[in-house]
Structure formats: C-alpha cells, structure tokens
Phi, psi and omega in degrees: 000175183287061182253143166269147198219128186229132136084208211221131205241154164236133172233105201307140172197359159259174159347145150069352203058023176298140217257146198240169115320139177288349158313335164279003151290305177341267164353319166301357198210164189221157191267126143278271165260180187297113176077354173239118194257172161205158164357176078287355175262144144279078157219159165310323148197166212206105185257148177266153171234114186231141200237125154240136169278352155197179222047220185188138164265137170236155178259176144286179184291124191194148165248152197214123183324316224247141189284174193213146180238096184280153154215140196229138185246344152194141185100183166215159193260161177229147172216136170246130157166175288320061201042028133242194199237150169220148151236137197272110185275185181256161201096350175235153200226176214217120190242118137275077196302167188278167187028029152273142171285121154205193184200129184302110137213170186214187187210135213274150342302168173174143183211123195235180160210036299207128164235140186263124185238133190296142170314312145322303157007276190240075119349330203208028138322141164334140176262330181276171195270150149187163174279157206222159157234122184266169175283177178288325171319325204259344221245328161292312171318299204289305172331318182264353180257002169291320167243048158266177162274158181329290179278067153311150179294113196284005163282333190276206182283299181316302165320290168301003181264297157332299172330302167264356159250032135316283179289008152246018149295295193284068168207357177274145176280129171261114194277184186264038223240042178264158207236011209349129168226122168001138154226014152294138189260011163280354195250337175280331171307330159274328185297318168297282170004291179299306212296315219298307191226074197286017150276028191265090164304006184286179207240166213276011184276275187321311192295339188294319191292333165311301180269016177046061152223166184296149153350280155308301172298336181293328197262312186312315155306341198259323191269300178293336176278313179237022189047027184212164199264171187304324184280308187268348168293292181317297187306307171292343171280335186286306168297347171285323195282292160294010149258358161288284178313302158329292184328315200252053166096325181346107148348166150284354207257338180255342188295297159357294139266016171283268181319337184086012176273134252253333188219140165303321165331279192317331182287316156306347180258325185295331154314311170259346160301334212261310205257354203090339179196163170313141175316307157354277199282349168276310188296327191293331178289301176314306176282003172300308213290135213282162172246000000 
C-alpha cells in the first residue's frame, strides 16, 4: 500500500504477538484498483495491532473494499477525508465505511490498532466517517483478535470472539472531534495558513485580503463548504490542534501559547465551553483508561 514510512514500526499481527516488518500490513491487501484495495484474508475481521517508537507514517489517498476501525491507546492519529480532517486521541477510535478515500498519517510515539470489517458484517453501522468512543469490552476484543491468526477458524473460539465483538462495535458513542474542510482553493489556502501558524491574531478582514477575497465572501464561503462561520470554524481547528499537542505531553501552558492565547485561563474556558471540561482533566480521562 501506499506509505511513506519514517523510523521504526512494528506490526504485531499474529499468534503469540509476534512482531512482523510493516510490509506485512502491505501484504494483507491486493490492489483492486488505482487507490483501491481489499482484504487477501476472507474473514468478517481481521485486526492489526501497530506500535511505532520513532518517526512517523503517512498514507496516500486510498480506500479499502472493507470498512476500518483505528484506535489508538497512545499518540495520536490525524485522518483526512469526506472533506474533513478528525483527529484520533488516545482512547478514541475512527469508523472509516468501506470504499471511502481517505489519508492516514501519525507521528511517533504512538500504539494503535485497526480492524478491517467485511462489508456484510456491519450493515448497519455509520455510513460516514467519524470519530467514536468504544467500550472497555470492545477494546479488550480488539487487543485479542489482533493476535490471533489472520485465517481463524471460522468454527472456532475466534469466530465467536468476532460475534461479539461486532455487537459491541453497534453500542459507540460518536465524539466531537471533526474538522470540516473547504475545497475551495482560496479557503484551503487559509486552512494551510492557520494551521501551519494558529497563533496569528489577525482579523477575518486580513485573512480575506490574503487570499484575494472580500470579507463577505470569505464568510459566505466558509459557511456554505463547512457549515460553520470563520469564528467558530477557527475555534474548532484550535481544539483539534490542542488535543494533538495534549496527546504528545504539550503542557497547558505551552498549548496556549502555542494556539496565540494570551492566558492559560482563556484557553481553559474556551476548552471546556467547546468539550465540557478541561483540558487537564480530559487528557487525565484518557491516559487513565486501562489499554
């Protein structure tokens, strides 16, 4: 498949947790098509387990016959694609449906997972991309059918092991952690922008004038591609962007000034108006939660 691959990853994917070259995800899929893959195993799913210790992976834009489930137990992952962008903290997992495009990349440290679900499967699952929070039950499943083997006995323990965790796959909860994104390409040109230096305090007057539109179009534009206005489209890139930084140890105090806010306060109020609660303490839920 399509990766770009920086420093050194393992992918746990057999009997006993034996640890394989990421070329053995690769293996698992045969080219359908130009960006599009599927399974070589015929099973209902099939989990991966994958841990990198430096660097960093990006995928190209690609879709898979089989729906995908990401989950991450520690770092985080960012995926772009039905024009948005999500990012996966750890403790949150990612429902991709089959034969959506999207793109992969994370950055080290970091220890995930992914199960690939035969389309038949899950019926009746999100047809759309989103972020999900699973139980400890399915999060325990998923740890164990990652080492199992690929061709399990579809007769066996594993199989039945499958079963259930499917029916605690329909019981997650969908979090808030989507980003809409433009495809215009003066409005992508502020989304590189921002992102690239989101402490930049300037006024939606200046960014228009940047991208060589009015005012009134820039907001007009903004709202019909993402349904959200410039304040609140910007606000919602700031919480993606602090739980990115949060994942990987980021202080409250540098994200803040990271993000251009003048007090950690302000930052902490705008944080718990947006998720409900603190930063502190949302990240203190995650790294709490048993892996």
């Amino acid at each position: 498949m399509g990766w770009t691959i920086r420093g050194d990853v393992q992918v746990t994917s057999e009997a006993g947790g034996a640890a394989a070259s990421f070329a053995s995800l690769a293996s698992r899929f045969v080219l359908e098509a130009r960006g599009r893959w599927k399974t070589a195993v015929s099973r209902p799913a099939n989990a991966i387990g994958l841990s990198m210790a430096s660097g960093g992976i990006e995928s190209e834009p690609h879709a898979h016959r089989e729906s995908q489930l990401v989950y991450m137990v520690r770092g985080e992952m960012i995926c772009e694609a039905s024009s948005a962008l999500w990012i996966v903290p750890p403790q949150s997992a990612l429902w991709i449906p089959g034969s959506v495009t999207h793109r992969l990349r994370a950055r080290a440290p970091l220890e995930g997972y992914s199960v690939f679900l035969d389309p038949g499967a899950a019926p009746n699952l999100p047809r759309d991309c989103c972020a999900v929070s699973v139980t400890p039950l399915f999060r325990e499943l998923l740890l164990r059918l990652a080492t199992r083997p690929a061709l399990y006995d579809l007769e066996g323990p594993d199989a039945r092991l499958v079963s259930v965790l499917l029916d605690e796959l329909a019981t997650v909860s969908i979090e808030d952690h989507r980003l809409p994104m433009p495809t215009d390409p003066r409005l992508r040109r502020l989304v590189d922008a921002m992102t690239a230096d989101p402490a930049i305090g300037v006024t939606t007057r200046t960014w228009a004038r940047r991208i060589g539109v009015s005012e009134r179009t820039l907001n007009r534009l903004l709202v019909e591609e993402t349904g959200l206005s410039f304040g609140r489209w910007r606000q919602r890139l700031h919480i993606l962007l602090a739980i990115q930084k949060l994942s990987r140890g980021a202080t409250v105090q540098s994200v803040a000034l990271y993000l251009g806010y003048e007090s950690s306060s302000s930052f902490v109020t705008m944080f718990r108006k947006a998720l409900g609660t603190s930063p502190a303490r949302y990240m203190a839920g995650r790294l709490a939660a048993p892996a």
